[in-house]
C-alpha positions in Angstrom: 72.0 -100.5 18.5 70.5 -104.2 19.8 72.9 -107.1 18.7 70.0 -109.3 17.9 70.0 -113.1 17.5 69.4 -114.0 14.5 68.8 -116.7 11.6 72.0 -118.3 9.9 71.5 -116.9 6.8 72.0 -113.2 8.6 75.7 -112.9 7.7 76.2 -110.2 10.5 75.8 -112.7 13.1 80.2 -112.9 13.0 80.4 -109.7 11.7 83.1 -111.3 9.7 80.7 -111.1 6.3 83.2 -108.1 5.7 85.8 -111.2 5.2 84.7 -111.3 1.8 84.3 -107.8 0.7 85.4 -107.9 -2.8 86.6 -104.6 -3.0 89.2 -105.2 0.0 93.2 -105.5 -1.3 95.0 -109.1 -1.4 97.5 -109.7 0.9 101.0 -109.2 -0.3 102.9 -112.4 -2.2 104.6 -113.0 0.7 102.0 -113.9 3.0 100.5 -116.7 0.3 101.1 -120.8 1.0 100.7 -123.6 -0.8 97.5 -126.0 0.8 95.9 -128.6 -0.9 93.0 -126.4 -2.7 95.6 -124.0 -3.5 97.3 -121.0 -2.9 95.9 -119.0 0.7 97.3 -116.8 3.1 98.9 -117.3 6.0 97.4 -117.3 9.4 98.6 -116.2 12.7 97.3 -114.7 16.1 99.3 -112.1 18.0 101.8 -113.8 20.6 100.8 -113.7 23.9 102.8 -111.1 26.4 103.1 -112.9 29.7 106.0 -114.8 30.8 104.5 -118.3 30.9 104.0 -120.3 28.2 100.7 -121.4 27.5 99.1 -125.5 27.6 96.0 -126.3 25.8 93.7 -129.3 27.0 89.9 -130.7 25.5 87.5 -131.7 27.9 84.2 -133.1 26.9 81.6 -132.6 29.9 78.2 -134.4 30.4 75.1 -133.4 32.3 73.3 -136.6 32.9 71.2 -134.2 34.7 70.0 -131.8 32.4 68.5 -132.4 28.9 69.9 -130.1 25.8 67.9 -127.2 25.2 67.8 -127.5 21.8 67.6 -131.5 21.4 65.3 -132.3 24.9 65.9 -135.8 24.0 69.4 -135.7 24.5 71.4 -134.6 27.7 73.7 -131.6 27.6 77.2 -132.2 26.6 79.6 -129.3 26.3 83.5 -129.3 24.4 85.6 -127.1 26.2 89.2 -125.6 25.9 91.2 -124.6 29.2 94.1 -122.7 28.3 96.6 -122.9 31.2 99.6 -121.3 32.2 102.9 -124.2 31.5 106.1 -125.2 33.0 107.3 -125.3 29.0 106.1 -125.2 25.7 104.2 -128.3 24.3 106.1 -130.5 22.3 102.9 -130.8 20.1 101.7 -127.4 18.7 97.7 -126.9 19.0 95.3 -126.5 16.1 93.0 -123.6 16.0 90.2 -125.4 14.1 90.2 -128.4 12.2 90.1 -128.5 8.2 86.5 -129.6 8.7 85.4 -127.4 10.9 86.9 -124.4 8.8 84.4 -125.0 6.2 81.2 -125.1 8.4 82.2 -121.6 9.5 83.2 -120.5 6.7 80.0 -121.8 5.4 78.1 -119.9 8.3 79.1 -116.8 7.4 79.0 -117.0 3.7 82.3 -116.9 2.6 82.7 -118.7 -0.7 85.7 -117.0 -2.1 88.5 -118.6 0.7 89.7 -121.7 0.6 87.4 -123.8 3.1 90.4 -125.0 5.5 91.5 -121.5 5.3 91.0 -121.2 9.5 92.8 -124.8 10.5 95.8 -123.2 9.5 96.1 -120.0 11.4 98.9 -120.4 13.8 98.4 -120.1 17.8 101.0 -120.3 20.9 99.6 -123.1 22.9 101.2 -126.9 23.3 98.6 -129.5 23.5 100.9 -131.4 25.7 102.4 -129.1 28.3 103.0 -129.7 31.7 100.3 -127.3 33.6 102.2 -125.2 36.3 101.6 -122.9 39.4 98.9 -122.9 42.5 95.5 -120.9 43.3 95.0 -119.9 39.8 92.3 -117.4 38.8 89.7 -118.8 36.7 88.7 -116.8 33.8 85.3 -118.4 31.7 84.8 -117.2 28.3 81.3 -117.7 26.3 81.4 -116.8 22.4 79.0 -115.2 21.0 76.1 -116.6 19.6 76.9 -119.0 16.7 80.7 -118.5 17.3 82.9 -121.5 18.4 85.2 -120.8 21.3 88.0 -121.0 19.1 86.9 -117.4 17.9 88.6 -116.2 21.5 91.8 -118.2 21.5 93.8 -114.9 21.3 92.1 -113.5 24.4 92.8 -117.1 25.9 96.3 -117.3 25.0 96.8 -113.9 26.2 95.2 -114.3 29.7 96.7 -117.9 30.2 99.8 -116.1 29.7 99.8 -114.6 32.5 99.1 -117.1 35.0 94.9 -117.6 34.5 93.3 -120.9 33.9 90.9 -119.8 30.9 88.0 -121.9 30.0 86.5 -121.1 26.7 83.0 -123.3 26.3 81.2 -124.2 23.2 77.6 -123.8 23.7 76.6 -127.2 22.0 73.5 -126.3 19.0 74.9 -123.0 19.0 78.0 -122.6 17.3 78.9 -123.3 13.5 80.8 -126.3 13.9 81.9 -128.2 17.6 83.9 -131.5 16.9 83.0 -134.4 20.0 85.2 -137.1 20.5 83.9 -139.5 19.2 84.2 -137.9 16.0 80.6 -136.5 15.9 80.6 -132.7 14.6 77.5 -130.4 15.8 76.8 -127.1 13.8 74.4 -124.8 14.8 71.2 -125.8 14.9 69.6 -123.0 17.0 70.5 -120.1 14.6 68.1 -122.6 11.7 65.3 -121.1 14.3 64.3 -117.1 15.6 65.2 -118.5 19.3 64.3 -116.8 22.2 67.4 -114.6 23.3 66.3 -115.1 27.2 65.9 -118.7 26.8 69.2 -118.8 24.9 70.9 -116.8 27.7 69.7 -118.3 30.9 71.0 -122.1 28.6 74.2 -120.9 28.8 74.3 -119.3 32.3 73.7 -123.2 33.1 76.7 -124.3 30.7 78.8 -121.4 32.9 77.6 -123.0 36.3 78.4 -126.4 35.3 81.7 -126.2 34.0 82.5 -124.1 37.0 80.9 -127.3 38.9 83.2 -130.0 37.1 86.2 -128.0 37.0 86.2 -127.4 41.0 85.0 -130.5 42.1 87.0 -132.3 43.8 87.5 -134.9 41.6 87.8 -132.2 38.7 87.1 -132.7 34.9 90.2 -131.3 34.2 93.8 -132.7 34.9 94.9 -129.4 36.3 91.7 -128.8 37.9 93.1 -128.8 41.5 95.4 -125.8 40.8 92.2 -123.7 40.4 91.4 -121.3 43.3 87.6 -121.1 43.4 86.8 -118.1 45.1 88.2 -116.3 42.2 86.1 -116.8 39.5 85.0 -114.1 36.5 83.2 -114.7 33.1 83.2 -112.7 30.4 81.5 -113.2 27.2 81.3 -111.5 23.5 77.8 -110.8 22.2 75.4 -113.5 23.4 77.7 -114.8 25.4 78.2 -111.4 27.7 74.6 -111.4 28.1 75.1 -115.0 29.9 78.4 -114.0 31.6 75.5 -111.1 33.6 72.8 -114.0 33.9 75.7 -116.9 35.2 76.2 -114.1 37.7 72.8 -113.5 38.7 72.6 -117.0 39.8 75.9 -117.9 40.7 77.2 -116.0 43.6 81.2 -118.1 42.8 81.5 -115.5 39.8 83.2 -112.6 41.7 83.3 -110.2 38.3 82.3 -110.2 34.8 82.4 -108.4 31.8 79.8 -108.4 28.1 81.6 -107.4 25.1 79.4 -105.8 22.6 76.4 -108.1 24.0 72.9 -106.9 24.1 71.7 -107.9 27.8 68.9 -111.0 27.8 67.2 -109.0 29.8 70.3 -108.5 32.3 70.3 -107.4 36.3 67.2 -105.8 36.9 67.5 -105.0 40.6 70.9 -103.5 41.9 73.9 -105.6 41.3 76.8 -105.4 43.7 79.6 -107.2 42.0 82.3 -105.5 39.6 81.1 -105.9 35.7 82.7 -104.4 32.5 80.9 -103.1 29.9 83.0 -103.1 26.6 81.2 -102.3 23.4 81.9 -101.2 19.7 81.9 -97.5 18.9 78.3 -98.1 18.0 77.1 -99.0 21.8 77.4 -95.6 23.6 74.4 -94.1 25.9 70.9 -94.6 24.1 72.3 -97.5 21.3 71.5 -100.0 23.3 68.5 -99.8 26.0 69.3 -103.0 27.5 72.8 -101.6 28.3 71.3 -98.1 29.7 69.0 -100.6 32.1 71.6 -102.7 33.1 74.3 -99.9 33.9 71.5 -98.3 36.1 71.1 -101.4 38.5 75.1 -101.9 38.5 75.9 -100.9 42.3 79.8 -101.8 42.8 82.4 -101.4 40.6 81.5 -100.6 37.1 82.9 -99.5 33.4 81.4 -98.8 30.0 83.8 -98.1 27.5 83.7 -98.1 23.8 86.5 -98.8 21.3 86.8 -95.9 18.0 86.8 -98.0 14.5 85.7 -101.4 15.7 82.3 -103.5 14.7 80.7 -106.1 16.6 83.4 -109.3 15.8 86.2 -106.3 16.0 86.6 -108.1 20.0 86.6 -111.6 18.7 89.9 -113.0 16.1 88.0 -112.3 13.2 88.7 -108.8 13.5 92.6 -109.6 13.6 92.6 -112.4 11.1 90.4 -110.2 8.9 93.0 -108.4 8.3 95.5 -111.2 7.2 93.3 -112.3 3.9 93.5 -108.8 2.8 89.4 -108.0 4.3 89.6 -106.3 6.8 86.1 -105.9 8.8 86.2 -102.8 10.8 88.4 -99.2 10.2 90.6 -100.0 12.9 93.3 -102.5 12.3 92.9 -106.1 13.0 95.5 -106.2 15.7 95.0 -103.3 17.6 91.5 -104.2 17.9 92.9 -107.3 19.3 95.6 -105.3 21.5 92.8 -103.4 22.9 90.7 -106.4 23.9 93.3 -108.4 25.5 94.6 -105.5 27.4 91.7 -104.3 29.0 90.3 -107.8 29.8 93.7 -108.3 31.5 93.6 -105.5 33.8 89.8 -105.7 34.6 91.1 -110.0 35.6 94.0 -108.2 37.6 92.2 -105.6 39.4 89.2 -108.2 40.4 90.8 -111.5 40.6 94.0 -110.3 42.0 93.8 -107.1 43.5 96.4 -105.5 41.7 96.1 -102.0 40.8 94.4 -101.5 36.9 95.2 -97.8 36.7 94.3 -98.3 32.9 90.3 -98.8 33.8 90.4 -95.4 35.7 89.7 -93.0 32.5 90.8 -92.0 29.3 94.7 -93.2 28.2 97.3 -91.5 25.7 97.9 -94.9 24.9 94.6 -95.9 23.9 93.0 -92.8 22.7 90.5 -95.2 20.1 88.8 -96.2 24.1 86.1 -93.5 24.8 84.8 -94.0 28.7 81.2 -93.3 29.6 79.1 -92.6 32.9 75.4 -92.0 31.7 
């Protein structure tokens, strides 16, 4: 099954259209506050495991050299997160999403029924003001999928920050629902008002990869904590469109020592043999034959390679919608919201372990008791 791109008005591009199944059950009373349009649930990702806490910074990059591949008469700016491992927690809790940006992706996906700032009040772990600690630290770049802010993988960050990664999470400008700038300008996603051209829309944000890679290694870095980076150790992974560019950023970046496509349809993907360790994770609908691009792309895979699919979980299951699904009462897959969530973060965590840090990921060697929903495949 292809994981097409697709026009706005296609409410499966989040997957999260099953957030406003009528026929799903309200939460119970107790999970109900007070807002100002009303009455709405309460909001909250899954704590992260590791022992640090985790610091949250915005950085707003500029390509001077490069003009937007949506708006050619602009250049490319990008609005990143970096999650980062702390010395303490922030003094100043971060915000998942603002109110307005709640609504445009709310309005993306067609969701009427929920109160618009619904989103900006989902609680998260990070401090926007911590004190960023340690030295040589991995570098973990995560893409979104296509019209999906980078917010959408904060619980992946948090989870990976956690345990001592630096985690950049990059909002594809044009191609998300709603990216805020700082001057106050708010971008939606003007690329899904088109039928764009997947491969042209994947090699864009191979770029985006390279150059935040570029500005947060230089040596006058973008980023406070930049120097604290180690940058031979470098993976991407991405969720739909996004793991189709984590493959491409590799293909022309040789800093990217591993990377991994969640439920992404390859655009078109290696098609010559491909030496470097790359995870395949998809939803149970993504075995052998669903998707020909993956069946391609697994062929040419030469080093160290996975392909694993996850029992009861849709497209967005690897994304927060599939846990905060779950909070309002609509849930969008059969499995629950949070394992789907305990799942992604694990796995993603050992494959960062065994490639960034050599440590031994005896999870990624077959089949668990723990995990019996993760089904491993070698076509």
């Amino acid at each position: 099954m292809s994981r097409l791109i697709a026009p706005v008005a296609v409410a499966t591009l989040l997957s999260a259209a099953a957030l406003v199944s009528p026929a799903a059950p309200a939460p119970p009373a107790d999970r109900w506050v007070t807002v100002a349009s009303g009455r709405q649930p309460t909001l909250a990702l899954p704590a992260p495991t590791g022992r640090h806490p985790v610091g949250l910074d915005t950085v707003h990059l500029r390509d001077p050299e490069r003009a937007d591949p949506w708006v050619t008469s602009q250049r490319r700016e990008l609005m990143v997160s970096v999650w980062y491992p702390a010395t303490g927690a922030g003094a100043t809790p971060a915000q998942y999403v603002s109110p307005a940006e709640s609504a445009l992706i709310l309005a993306q996906i067609g969701a009427p029924s929920l109160p618009p700032e619904i989103l900006s009040a989902t609680r998260v772990h990070a401090g926007v003001d911590a004190r960023p600690a340690g030295r040589r630290l991995p570098l973990v770049v995560l893409s979104p999928g296509f019209s999906f802010p980078r917010s959408s993988l904060t619980a992946l960050a948090e989870e990976l920050a956690s345990h001592g990664y630096v985690v950049a999470g990059v909002d594809h400008t044009f191609e998300a629902a709603a990216i805020t700038f700082p001057d106050g300008r708010i971008t939606d996603c003007l690329a899904c008002r088109s039928n764009p051209d997947p491969v042209h829309a994947t090699a864009g944000r191979a770029r985006d990869i390279s150059f935040v890679i570029d500005r947060l290694t230089a040596r006058r870095p973008a980023w406070r904590g930049g120097h604290r980076i180690d940058p031979r150790r470098i993976a991407v992974l991405g969720h739909s469109l996004g793991g189709a560019a984590a493959a491409e950023a590799m293909l022309v970046d040789r800093r990217i020592r591993a990377g991994g496509n969640f439920d992404g349809t390859f655009r078109p993907g290696p098609l010559t043999a491909f030496d470097r360790p790359f995870l395949l994770v998809g939803a149970e609908a993504t075995g052998p034959g669903d998707d020909l691009s993956w069946d391609r792309t697994w062929s040419n895979l030469t080093g160290w390679r996975r392909w694993l699919t996850v029992d009861g979980t849709t497209h967005s299951s690897f994304t927060d919608y599939g846990i905060l699904g779950d909070q309002v009462g609509l849930p969008g897959q059969p499995l629950a919201g949070d394992r789907c969530g305990e799942l992604t973060r694990t796995y993603a965590l050992a494959f960062a372990d065994r490639h960034l840090r050599g440590r031994p990921a005896p999870l990624l060697s077959g089949p668990s008791d723990r995990y019996p929903e993760v089904r491993f495949w070698q076509p």
